[in-house]
C-alpha positions as CSV (number, residue, x, y, z in Angstrom):
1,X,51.3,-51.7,-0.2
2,X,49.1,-49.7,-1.9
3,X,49.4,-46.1,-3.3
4,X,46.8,-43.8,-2.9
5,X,47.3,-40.9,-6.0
6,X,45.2,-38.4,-3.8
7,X,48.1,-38.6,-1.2
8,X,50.8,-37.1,-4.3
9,X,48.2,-35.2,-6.2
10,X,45.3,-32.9,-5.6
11,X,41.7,-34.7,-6.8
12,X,41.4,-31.7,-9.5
13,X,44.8,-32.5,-10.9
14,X,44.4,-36.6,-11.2
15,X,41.1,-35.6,-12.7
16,X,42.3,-33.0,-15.6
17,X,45.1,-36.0,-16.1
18,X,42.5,-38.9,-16.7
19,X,40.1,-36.2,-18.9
20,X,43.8,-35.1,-20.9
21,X,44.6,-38.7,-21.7
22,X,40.9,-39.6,-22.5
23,X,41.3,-37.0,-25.1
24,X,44.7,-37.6,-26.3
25,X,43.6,-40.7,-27.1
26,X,39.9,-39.8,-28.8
27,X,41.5,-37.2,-31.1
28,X,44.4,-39.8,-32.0
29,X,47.1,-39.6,-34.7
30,X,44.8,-37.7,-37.1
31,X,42.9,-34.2,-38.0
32,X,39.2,-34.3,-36.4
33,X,36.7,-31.6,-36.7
34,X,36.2,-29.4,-33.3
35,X,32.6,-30.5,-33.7
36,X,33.9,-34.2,-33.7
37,X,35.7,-33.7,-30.5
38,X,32.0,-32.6,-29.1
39,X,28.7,-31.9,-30.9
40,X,28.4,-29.1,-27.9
41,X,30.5,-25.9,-29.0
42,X,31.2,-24.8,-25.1
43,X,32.2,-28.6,-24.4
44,X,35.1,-28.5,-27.5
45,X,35.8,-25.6,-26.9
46,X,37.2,-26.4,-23.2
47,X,38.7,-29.4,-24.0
48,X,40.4,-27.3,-26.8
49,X,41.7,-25.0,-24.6
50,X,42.9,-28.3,-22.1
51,X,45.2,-29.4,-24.4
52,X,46.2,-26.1,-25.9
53,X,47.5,-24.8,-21.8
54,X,49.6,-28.6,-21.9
55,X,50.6,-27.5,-25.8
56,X,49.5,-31.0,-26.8
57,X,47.2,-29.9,-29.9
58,X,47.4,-27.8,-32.7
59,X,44.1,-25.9,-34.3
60,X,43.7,-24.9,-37.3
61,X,40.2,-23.7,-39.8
62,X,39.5,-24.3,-42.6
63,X,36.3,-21.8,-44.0
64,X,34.1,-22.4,-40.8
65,X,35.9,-25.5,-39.7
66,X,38.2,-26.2,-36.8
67,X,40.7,-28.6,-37.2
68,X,42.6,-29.8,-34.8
69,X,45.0,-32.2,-34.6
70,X,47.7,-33.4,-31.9
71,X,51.4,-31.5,-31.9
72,X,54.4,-32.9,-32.4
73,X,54.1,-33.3,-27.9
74,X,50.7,-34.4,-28.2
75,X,51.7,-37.2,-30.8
76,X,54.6,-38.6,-28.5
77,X,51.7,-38.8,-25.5
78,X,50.0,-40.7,-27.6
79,X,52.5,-42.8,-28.8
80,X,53.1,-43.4,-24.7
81,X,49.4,-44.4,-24.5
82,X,49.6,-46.9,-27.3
83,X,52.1,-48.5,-26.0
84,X,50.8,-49.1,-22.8
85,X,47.6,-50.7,-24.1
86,X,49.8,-53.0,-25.9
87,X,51.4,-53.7,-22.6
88,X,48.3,-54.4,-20.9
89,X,46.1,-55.9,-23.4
90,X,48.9,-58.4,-23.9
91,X,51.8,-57.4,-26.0
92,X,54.9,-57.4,-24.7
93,X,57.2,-53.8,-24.3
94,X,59.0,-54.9,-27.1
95,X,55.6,-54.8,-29.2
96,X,56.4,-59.0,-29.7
97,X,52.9,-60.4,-29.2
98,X,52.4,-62.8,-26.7
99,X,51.0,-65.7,-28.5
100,X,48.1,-67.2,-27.3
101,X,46.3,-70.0,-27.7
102,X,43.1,-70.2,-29.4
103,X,40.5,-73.1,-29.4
104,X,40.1,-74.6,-32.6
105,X,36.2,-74.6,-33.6
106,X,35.1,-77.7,-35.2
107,X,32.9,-76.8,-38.2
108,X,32.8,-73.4,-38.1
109,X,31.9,-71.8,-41.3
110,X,29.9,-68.5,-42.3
111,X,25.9,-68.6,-42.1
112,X,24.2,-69.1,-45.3
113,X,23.6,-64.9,-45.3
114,X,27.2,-63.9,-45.0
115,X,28.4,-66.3,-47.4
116,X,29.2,-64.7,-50.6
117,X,27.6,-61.4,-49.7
118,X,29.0,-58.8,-51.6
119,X,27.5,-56.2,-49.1
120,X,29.6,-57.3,-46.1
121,X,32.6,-57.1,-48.9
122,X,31.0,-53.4,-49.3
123,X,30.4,-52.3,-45.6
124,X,33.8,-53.7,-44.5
125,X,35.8,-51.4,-46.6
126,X,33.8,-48.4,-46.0
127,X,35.9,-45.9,-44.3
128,X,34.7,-42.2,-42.9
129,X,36.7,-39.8,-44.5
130,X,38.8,-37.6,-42.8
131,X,39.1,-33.5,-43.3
132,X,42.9,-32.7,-45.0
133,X,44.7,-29.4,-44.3
């Protein structure tokens, strides 16, 4: 049997749910710039002000920045959504990976232009830096 969520829930309320946890999970377990969030002021600023009516972020400036990052109730959401992709991506709910097996590749070695390419080295640890408090 089948449950229809419209049947429990109004379509505006399922919809402000999938739009919360899309943007639980963009802003994550770290600080983001409002202008990160959205390049559109209006746009941040609603989704801003989403959050904020659940209490699930925190804001914050810094000069002309706004920071914001996830409250202590936004970070156990999260937490809830990480777990439940490593539920359904695989991992068991004891976060024990299911092991899996993979083929074995006969020969399979690097191209000649990735070998020993201290760029790749250089790109792969290249992180964006994040905005402190």
């Amino acid at each position: 049997m089948e449950t229809n969520l419209y049947l429990f829930f109004p379509r505006i309320l399922v919809d402000e749910f999938t739009r919360i946890v899309m943007w639980v999970n963009r802003i994550g377990s770290s600080e983001v710039l409002a202008t990160e969030i959205s390049r559109n002021t209006k746009k941040a600023k609603e989704v801003i002000s989403l959050l904020s009516k659940y209490g699930l972020v925190r804001e914050s400036r810094k000069g002309r920045l706004r920071i914001v990052s996830l409250s202590p109730k936004g970070l156990e959401v999260y937490r809830y959504l990480e777990m439940a992709k490593r539920v359904v991506y695989g991992e068991g709910p004891a976060g024990e990976p299911v092991e899996e097996a993979e083929p074995e590749v006969a020969g399979a070695e690097l191209p000649s232009f990735a070998r020993d390419n201290p760029w790749l080295k250089v790109l792969a640890e290249k992180v964006r830096p994040r905005v402190s408090a």
